[in-house]
LOVO-174257 format. One record per residue (C-alpha): x, y, z. Coordinates in steps of 0.001 Angstrom, whole numbers, padded with zeros to 6 digits, always signed. Layout:
BEGIN
XYZ/...
***
This chain:
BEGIN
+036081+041167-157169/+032688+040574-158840/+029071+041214-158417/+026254+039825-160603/+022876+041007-161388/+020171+038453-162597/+017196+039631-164316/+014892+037473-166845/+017143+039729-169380/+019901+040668-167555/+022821+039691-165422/+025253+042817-163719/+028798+041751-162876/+031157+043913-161074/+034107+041953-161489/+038322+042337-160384/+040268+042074-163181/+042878+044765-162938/+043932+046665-160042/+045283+049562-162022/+044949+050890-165065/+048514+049521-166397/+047828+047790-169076/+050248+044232-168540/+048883+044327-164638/+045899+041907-165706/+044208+039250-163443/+043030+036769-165881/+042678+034071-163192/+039758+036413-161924/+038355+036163-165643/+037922+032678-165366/+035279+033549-162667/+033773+035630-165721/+033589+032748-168320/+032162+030325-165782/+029035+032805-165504/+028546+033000-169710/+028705+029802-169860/+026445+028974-167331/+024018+031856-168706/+024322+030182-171969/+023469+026252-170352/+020221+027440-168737/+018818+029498-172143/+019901+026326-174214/+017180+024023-171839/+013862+023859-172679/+012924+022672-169388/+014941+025429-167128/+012795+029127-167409/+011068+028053-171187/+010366+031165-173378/+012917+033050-170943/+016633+034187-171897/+018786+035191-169307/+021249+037929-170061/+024345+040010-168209/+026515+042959-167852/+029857+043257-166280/+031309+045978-163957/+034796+046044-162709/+035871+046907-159224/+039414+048056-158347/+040555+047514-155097/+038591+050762-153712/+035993+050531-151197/+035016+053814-152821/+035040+052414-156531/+033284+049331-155590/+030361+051203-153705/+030199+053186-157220/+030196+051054-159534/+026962+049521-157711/+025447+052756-157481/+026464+053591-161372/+024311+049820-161974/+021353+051157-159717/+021226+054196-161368/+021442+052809-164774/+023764+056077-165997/+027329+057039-166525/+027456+058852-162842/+026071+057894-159503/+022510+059638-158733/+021292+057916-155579/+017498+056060-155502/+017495+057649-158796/+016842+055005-162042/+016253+055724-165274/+015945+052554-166894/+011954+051807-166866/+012437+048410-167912/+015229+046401-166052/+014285+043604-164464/+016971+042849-162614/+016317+040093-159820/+019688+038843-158233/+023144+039773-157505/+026275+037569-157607/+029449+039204-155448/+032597+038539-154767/+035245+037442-153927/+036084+039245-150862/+034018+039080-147480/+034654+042811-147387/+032962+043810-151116/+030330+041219-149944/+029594+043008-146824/+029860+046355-148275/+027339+045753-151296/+025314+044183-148781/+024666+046677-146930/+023612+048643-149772/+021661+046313-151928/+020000+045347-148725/+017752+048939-148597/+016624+047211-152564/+016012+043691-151054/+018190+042182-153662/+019037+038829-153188/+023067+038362-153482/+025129+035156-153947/+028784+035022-152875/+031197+033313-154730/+033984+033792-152083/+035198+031960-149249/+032916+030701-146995/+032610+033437-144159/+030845+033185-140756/+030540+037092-140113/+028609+036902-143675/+026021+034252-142592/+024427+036413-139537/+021354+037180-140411/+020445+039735-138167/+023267+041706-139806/+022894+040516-143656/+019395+038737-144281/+019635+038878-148231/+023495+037060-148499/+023724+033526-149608/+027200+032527-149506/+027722+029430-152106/+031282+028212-150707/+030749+025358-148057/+031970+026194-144586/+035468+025875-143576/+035437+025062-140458/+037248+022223-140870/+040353+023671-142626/+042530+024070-139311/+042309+020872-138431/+043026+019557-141609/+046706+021737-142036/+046994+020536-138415/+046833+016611-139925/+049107+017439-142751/+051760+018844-140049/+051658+015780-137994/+051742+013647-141255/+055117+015272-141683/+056293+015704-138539/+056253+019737-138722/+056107+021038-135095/+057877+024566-135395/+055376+026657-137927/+055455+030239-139060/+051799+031628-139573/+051127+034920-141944/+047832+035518-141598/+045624+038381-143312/+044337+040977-140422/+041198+040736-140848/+037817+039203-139151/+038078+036187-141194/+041791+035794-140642/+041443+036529-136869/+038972+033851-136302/+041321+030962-138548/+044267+032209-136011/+042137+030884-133478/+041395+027857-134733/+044103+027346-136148/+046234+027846-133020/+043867+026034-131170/+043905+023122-133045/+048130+023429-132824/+048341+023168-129048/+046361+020245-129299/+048642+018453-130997/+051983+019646-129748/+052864+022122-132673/+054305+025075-132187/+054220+028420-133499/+057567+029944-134445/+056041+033030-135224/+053061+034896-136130/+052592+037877-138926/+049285+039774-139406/+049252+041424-142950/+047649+044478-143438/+044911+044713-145904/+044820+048135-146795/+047971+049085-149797/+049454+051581-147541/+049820+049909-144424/+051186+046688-146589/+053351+048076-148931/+055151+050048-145767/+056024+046876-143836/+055839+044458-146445/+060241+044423-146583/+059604+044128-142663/+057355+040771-142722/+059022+039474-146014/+061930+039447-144150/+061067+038074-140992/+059476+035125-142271/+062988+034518-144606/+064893+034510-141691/+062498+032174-139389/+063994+028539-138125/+060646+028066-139665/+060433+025943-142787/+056550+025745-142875/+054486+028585-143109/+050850+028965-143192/+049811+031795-145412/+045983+032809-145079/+044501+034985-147076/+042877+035929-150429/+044512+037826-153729/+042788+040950-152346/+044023+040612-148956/+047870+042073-150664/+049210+038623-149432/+049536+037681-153381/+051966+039489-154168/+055207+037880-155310/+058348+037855-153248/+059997+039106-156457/+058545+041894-156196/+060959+043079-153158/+063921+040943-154843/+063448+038681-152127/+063672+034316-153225/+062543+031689-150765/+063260+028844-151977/+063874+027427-148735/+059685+027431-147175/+057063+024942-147648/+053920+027119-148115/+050889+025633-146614/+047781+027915-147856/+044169+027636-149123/+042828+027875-153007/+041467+031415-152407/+045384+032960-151991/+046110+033424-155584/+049457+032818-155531/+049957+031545-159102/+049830+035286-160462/+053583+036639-161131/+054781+038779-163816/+058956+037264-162935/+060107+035110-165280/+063081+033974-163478/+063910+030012-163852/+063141+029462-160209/+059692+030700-158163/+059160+031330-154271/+056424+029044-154269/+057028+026263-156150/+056060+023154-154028/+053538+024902-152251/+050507+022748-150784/+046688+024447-151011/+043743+022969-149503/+041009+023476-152184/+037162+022654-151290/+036642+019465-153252/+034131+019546-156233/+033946+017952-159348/+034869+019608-163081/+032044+021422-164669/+030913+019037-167438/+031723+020854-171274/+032912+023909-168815/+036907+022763-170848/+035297+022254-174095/+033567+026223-173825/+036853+027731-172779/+038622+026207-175774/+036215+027992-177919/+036201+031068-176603/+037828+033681-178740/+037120+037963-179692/+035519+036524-182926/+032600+034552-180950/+032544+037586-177969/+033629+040726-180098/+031903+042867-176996/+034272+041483-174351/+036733+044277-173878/+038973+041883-171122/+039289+038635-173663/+040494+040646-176514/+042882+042501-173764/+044125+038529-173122/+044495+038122-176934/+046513+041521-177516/+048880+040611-174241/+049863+037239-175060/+049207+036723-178830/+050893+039790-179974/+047986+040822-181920/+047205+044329-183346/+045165+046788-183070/+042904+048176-186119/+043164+051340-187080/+040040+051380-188711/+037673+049955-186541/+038444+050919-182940/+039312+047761-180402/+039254+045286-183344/+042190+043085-183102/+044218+042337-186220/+046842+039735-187553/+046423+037092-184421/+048020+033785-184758/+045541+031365-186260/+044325+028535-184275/+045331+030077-180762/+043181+030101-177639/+042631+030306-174298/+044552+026866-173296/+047287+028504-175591/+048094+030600-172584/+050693+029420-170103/+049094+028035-167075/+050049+030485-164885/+048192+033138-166780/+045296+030984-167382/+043949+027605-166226/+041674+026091-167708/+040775+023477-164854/+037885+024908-162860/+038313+027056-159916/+036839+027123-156610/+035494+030707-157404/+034169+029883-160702/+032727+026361-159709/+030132+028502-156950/+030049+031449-159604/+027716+028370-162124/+025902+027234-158965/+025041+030638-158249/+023583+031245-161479/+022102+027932-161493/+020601+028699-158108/+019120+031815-159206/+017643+030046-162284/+016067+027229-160354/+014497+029924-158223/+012927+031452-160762/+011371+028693-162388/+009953+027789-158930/+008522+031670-158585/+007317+032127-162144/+005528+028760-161813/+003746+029878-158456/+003172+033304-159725/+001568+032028-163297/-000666+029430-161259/-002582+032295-159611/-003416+034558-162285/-006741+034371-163887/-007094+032141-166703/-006644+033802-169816/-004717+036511-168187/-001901+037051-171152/+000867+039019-169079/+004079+037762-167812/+003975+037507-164320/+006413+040456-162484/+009229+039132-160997/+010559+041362-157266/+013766+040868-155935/+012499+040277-152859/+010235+037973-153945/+013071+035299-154247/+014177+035275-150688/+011681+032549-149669/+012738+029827-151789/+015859+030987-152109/+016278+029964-148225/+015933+026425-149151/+016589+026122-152600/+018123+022337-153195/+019584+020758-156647/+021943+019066-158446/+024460+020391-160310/+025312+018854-163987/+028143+017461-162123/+026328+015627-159840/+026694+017683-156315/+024128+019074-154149/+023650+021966-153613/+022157+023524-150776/+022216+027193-149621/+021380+026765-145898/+023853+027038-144036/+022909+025036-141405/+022679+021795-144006/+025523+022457-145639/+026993+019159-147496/+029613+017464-145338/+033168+018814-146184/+036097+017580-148290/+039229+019019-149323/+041767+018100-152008/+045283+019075-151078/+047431+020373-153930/+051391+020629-155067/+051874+023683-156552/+054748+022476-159694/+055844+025828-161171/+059308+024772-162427/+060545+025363-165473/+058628+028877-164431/+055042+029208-165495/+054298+025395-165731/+051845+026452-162909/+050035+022757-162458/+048261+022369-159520/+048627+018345-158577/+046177+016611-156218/+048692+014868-153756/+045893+014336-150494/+042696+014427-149477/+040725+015219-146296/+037360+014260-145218/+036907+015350-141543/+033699+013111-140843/+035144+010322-142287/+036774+007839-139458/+040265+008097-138177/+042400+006152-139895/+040522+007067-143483/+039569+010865-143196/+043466+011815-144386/+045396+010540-147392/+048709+011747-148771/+050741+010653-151649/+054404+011518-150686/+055796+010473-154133/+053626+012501-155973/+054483+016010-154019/+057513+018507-155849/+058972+020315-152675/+060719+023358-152270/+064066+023633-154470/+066313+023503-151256/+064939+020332-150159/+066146+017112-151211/+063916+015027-149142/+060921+015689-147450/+061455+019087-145546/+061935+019391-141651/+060431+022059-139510/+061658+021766-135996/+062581+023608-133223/+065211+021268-131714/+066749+018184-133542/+064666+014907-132488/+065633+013208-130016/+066778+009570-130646/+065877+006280-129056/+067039+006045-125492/+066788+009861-124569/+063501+012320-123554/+063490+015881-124390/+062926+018318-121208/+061674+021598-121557/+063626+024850-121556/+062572+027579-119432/+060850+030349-121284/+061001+028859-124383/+058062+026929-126680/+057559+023662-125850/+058972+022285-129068/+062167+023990-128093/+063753+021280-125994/+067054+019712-125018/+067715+015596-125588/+068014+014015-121867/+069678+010620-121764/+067000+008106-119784/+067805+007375-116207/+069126+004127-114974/+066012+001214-115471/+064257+003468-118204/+064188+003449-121917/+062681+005453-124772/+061790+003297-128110/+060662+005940-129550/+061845+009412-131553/+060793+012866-129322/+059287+011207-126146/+058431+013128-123524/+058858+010782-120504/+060883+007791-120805/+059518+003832-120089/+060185+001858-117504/+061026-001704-118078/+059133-004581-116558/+060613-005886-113398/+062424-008935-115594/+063779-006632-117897/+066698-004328-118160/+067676-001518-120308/+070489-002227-122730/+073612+000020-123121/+071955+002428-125578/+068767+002306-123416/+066583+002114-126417/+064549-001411-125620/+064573-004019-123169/+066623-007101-122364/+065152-010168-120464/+067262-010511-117087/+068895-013716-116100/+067005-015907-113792/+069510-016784-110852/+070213-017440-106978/+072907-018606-104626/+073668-022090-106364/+076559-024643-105670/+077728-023737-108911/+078108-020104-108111/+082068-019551-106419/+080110-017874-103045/+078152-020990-102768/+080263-023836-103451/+082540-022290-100776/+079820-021864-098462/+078518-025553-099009/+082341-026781-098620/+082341-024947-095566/+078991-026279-094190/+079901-029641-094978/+083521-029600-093768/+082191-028126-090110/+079520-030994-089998/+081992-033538-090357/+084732-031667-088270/+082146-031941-084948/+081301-035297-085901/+084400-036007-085145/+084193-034471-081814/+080996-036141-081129/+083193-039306-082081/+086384-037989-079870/+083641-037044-076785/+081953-040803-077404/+085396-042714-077480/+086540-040383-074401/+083173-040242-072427/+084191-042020-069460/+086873-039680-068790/+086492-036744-066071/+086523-033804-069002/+083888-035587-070910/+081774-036447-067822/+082066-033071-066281/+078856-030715-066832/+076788-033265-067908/+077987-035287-071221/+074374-035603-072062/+074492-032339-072726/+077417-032360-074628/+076412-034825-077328/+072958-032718-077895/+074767-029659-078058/+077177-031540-080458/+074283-033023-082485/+072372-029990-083182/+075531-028085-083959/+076181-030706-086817/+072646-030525-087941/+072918-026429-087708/+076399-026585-089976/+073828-028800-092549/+070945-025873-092455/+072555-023561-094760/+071717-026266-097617/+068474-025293-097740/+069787-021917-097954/+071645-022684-101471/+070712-024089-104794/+067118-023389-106489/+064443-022186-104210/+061384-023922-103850/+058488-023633-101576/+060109-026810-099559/+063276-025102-098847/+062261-021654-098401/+059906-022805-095361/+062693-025307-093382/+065462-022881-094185/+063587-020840-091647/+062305-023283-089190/+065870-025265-089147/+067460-022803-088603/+065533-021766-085697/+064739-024380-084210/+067859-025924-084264/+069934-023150-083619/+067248-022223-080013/+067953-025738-079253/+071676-024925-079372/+071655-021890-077114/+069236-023584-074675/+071682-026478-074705/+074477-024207-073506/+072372-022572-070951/+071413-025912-069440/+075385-026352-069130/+075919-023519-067519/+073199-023766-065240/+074736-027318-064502/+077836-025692-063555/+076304-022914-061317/+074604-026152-059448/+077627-028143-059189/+079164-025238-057565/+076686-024403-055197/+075998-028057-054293/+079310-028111-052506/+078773-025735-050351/+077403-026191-047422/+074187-025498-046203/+073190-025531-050245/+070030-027911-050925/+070357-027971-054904/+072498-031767-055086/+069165-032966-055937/+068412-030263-058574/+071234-031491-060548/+070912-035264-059663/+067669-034814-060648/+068213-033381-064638/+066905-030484-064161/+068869-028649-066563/+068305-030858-069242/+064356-029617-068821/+065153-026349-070206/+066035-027710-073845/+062383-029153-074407/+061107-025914-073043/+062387-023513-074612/+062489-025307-078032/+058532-025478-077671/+058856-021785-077310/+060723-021455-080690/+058162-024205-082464/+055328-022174-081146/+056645-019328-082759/+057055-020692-085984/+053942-022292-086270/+052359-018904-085831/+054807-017868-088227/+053738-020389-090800/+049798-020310-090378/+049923-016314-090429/+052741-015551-093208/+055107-017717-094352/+057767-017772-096852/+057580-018476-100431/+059183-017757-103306/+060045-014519-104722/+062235-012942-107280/+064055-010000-106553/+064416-007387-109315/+065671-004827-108001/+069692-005691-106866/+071112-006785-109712/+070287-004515-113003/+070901-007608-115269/+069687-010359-113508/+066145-011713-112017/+067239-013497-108185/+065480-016006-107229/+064839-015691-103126/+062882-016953-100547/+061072-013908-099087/+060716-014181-095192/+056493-014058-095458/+055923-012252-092248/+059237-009718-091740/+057954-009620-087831/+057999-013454-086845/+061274-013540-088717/+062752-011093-085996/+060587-012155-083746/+062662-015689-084501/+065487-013505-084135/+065258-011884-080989/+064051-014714-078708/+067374-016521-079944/+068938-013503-079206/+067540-013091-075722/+068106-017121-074694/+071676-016099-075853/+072443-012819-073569/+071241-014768-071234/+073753-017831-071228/+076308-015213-071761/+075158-013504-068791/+074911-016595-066735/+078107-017629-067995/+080086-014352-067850/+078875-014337-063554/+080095-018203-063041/+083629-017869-064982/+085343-017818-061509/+083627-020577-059714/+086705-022456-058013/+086578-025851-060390/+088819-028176-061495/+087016-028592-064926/+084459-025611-064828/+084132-024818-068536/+081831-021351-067578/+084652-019694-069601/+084494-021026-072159/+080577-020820-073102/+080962-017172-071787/+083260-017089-075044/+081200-018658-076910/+078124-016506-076447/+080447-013802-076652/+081447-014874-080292/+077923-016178-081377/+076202-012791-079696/+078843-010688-081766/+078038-012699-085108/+073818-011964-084827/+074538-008496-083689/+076252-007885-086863/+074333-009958-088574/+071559-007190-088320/+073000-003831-090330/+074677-006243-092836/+071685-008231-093804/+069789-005086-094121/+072185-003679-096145/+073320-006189-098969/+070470-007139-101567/+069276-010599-103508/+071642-013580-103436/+073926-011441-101257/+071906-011544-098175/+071402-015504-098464/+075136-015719-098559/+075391-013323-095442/+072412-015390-093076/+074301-018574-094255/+077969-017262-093501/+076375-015869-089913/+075023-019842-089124/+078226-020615-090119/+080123-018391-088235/+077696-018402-085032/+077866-022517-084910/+081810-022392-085605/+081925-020019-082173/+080153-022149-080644/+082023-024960-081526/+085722-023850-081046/+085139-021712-078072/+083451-024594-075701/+085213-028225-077563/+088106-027177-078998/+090293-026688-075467/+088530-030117-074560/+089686-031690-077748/+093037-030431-076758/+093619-032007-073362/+091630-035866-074471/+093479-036137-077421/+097052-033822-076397/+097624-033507-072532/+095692-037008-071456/+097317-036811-068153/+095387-033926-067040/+092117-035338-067663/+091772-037267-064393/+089949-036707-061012/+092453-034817-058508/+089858-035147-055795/+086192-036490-055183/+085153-033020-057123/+082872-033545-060086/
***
């Protein structure tokens, strides 16, 4: 952890190198931090335009991982002796102006509170933290590090990038790692991604290094194969898995730049957290920052106490015994990018990229403030102007420049540069390679489809994984099935359903399957659709070519009759009941065995409107036909007896009246039916899975059974009229014989009904066609067949016994 004091002569540092006093236990990535500030001390006193005639100098003060030690070693600055004497100073002269801490929010907070009763202006070098910026509760903290709020969503792209739905979070417990839970989780749920499970780490040693088997452990043994860590070095989340013997090669690690993970003292050949990815704040390398750290050596900084501790660790120099902490017989031309990378790195940190601007910032104020202050003394006034900490607060509030590298810098909050992150692949095999790779970026401003970039080839995963890792719950699920939920369990925990009948999924892990379009069907594997067959009841179809051949052997078989009734129609069986009658019931029985034509082949508006009107009109004409003969006969009877006045009725043609009437009926009714709703084509989708029939839909369902019913009434009512005059005493009274055939044509339409209803597409053509068929046939056999029988077999019964009709 470090803190800084600026004054026009000297800088105070508390910094965290070590966190005990063991010797090897040495955090040089921390010294980096150190190195960034001396060289950015040395930058501003080497420009003649930055604070002229003014040298900036600093001292450094270490802070172990003690609330206590850290709150000392600020009161041990204040105090300016070798023990704490509170609002006690005994150095007359310092000057001191600023503070720079870090790198927890927690030293931050703590020295601010303190420094705060001195008005001290203090710069964090840490990671960004919104408890931090309140400034009701810390008015003199200016945090350098850009916000982060956009850090959850950007793990949240890199999860969907992969896939990754089932994610183990192991998060610091803290205030800053409480409030990236939220958001974090937050952003999760959004996006379908689950959380296998989640681990607060304590930050206090005791509490960690009691349960730290426990979480180490846990997360091991997780279905997990992501984890987010979140945390910093101080937060006891650093620490190695080696440390409890434990290896994971097995985890992706998803984590941020300030978890300084790259600190181990193993030197096995493989590493827990090689192929780890870190989002890192985006910023640009400190210009000659490199070229500095390759010259830094004891010789140039005898006084540094931590860089010759680096020399004597890792160069195997000696101590003199002459001249106390003088190092002695050190390998010649060595330095710090000598050092293996996971000791030291000489590619500039987060932490020591805000550690210059802070400086800088500090320096810029200070010009601004010794310029305003010099403008209103007196003229030849010959005294410096005196320089209060508090004094810097104004401009420090809005304090804008760029860097040497080109980035503004601003230290309101509120106008805080827009952020970027670089994602990194942590390569640490052969062990202590320790190269940090930039694999991705994220720019959350930037517009969908160009705010996220990854470079799969580039990334080194885990050891375990030979291809790019998997974190699920359940396997995917494949084209053609949907994954339904299991009770009580995270919806990324799911079972692979196979889609019903009609449906498909294209798609790996949908949630609901597809339906196809009404001319599609789903293949076997149900994983796209097939266009369905166009078809219909043609002549080339088996059904229909047998229905045709029936149609058009039942025409020709009554034209026959009507040939055998024409030949024969001066005969008494021909001339009895009125042979009119018998060649118009003839006729429209031929032209009713020709309707179910339209019925087959292609449909076309045409067809699909006389199919209908044919068939009933033809088929009322028919019936009304047949009622007219048995009418006749109920006349002829009743003309013979005597007293009866009806001879005229029937020599009249009275009968034959009731064709044209109720024919008009029928015609009325479909000329309704055609002006209201009538048929047209239609495809039917839905009978056939594989095919697309082609039908004529009915238009107007109620003037089809409207159609229906008055044929079906005209009908029960020749039957009934029939069924009353089968016993009249005549020689050739044929009542039996239409009271069979409305029995048989009454019995077709009846069943016609629930059959029709029941079948679907071509199948209910076939079945209306089969029933004209069928209904025309009875009609047909039942009334000429036994008349047929005796002109053609038993001639010498058809002749007049008597003067009886």
């Amino acid at each position: 952890t470090m803190c800084w004091l600026l004054n026009t002569q000297l800088f105070l540092t508390i910094l965290g190198l070590e966190k005990s006093h063991n010797l090897s236990v040495f955090y040089s990535s921390n010294y980096q931090y150190v190195l960034a500030f001396v060289f950015a001390i040395e930058e501003i006193n080497r420009n003649p335009y930055l604070l002229p005639n003014i040298s900036l100098g600093f001292d450094l003060y270490n802070a172990l991982h003690s609330e206590k030690r850290t709150l000392e070693s600020c009161l041990m600055w204040l105090s300016g002796l070798g023990k704490v004497i509170p609002n006690y100073s005994c150095v007359r002269e310092g000057k001191s102006v600023a503070v720079t801490v870090g790198t927890t929010w927690a030293i931050s907070a703590q020295m601010g509170t303190l420094l705060e009763l001195y008005k001290y202006p203090q710069l964090t070098y840490g990671s960004f933290d919104p408890i931090l910026s309140d400034r009701s509760q810390f008015p003199s903290i200016y945090q350098m590090a850009p916000r982060n709020t956009a850090l959850a969503l950007g793990m949240v792209r890199l999860m969907l990038h992969f896939g990754w739905t089932w994610v183990g979070l192991a998060i610091s417990e803290d205030m800053k790692g409480i409030q990236f839970l939220w958001d974090l989780t937050g952003e999760m749920d959004k996006n379908g991604i689950c959380v296998a499970f989640v681990e607060m780490i304590p930050i206090t040693e005791r509490a960690y290094f009691s349960l730290a088997w426990q979480y180490h452990y846990r997360i091991r043994d997780s279905s997990a194969n992501v984890v987010v860590i979140y945390g910093d070095s101080d937060s006891l989340l650093g620490l190695s898995f080696s440390t409890w013997n434990i290896l994971m090669t097995g985890k992706v690690w998803i984590t941020t730049s300030q978890w300084d993970f790259v600190f181990s003292d193993s030197y096995s050949l493989l590493d827990s957290f090689h192929g780890t990815l870190t989002f890192s704040q985006s910023h640009k390398e400190i210009p000659g920052f490199k070229q500095f750290l390759q010259g830094v050596n004891p010789a140039k900084y005898p006084q540094d106490f931590y860089l010759a501790k680096l020399w004597f660790l890792h160069f195997h120099c000696l101590l003199s015994e002459t001249d106390c902490g003088k190092l002695e017989s050190c390998p010649p031309n060595v330095s710090l990018e000598s050092l293996p990378l996971h000791t030291f790195h000489m590619t500039t940190s987060d932490g020591s990229y805000y550690v210059y601007n802070a400086v800088h910032a500090v320096a810029q104020t200070l010009h601004e403030l010794l310029f305003h202050l010099s403008e209103m003394q007196s003229p030849g006034h010959g005294e410096k102007p005196v320089v209060h900490p508090w004094q810097l607060h104004s401009i420090l509030k809005r304090v804008q420049f760029n860097n040497s590298a080109g980035d503004q810098i601003i230290l309101d909050q509120q106008a805080t540069p827009v952020e970027e992150y670089d994602i990194l692949n942590f390569w640490n095999f052969p062990d202590g390679l320790g190269l940090q790779v930039r694999v991705g970026h994220f720019v959350p401003l930037a517009p969908r489809d160009q705010d996220f970039s990854i470079h799969e080839e580039l990334i080194d995963w885990a050891f375990e994984f030979k291809e790019t890792p998997r974190s699920l719950c359940s396997k995917n699920c494949g084209p053609g099935f949907r994954q339904s939920p299991q009770e009580g369990k995270a919806a990324c925990c799911f079972e692979c359903t196979p889609c019903p009948e009609r449906e498909i999924s294209n798609d790996t892990d949908m949630k609901q399957c597809i339906k196809c379009l009404d001319d599609q069907y789903p293949n076997s594997k149900r994983d796209h659709c097939l266009p369905k067959v166009v078809t219909f009841l043609a002549y080339e179809d088996p059904v229909g070519m047998v229905l045709a051949c029936a149609a058009l052997s039942l025409s020709i078989l009554t034209a026959v009759v009507l040939g055998v009734f024409v030949k024969h129609r001066d005969t008494p069986i021909v001339k009895a009941n009125n042979r009119t009658l018998s060649y118009i019931l003839l006729l429209s029985l031929i032209l009713c065995f020709l309707c179910p034509l339209f019925f087959i082949g292609q449909p076309n508006t045409a067809t699909c409107i006389l199919q209908q009107m044919t068939f009933g009109v033809l088929f009322t004409v028919a019936v009304s036909t047949v009622l007219a003969k048995t009418i006749t006969v109920v006349l002829a009877f009743k003309s013979t007896m005597p007293g009866m006045k009806m001879r005229q009725w029937l020599l009249s043609g009275a009968p034959n009246s009731i064709i044209p009437l109720c024919s008009l009926v029928q015609v009325t009714f479909g000329v309704v039916w055609m002006v209201i709703a009538p048929p047209f084509i239609d495809t039917d989708a839905h009978s056939e899975p594989t095919l697309l029939i082609m039908v004529c839909n009915k238009g107007s369902v109620i003037m089809f059974y409207i159609f229906l019913g008055y044929l079906g009434s005209l009908a029960m009512g020749s039957f009934t009229l029939a069924f009353l005059a089968r016993s009249l005493p005549d020689t050739f009274n044929e009542a039996k014989f239409l009271t069979f055939s409305m029995l048989v044509f009454c019995s077709v339409w009846i069943a016609f009904l629930p059959v029709y209803n029941s079948t679907k597409g071509k199948f209910m053509v076939a079945v209306e066609v089969f029933s004209i068929l069928a209904s025309s046939a009875g009609l047909l056999v039942c009334i000429f067949a036994p008349k047929c029988y005796f002109i053609l077999l038993k001639s010498e019964r058809n002749i007049l016994p008597g003067s009886r009709i």
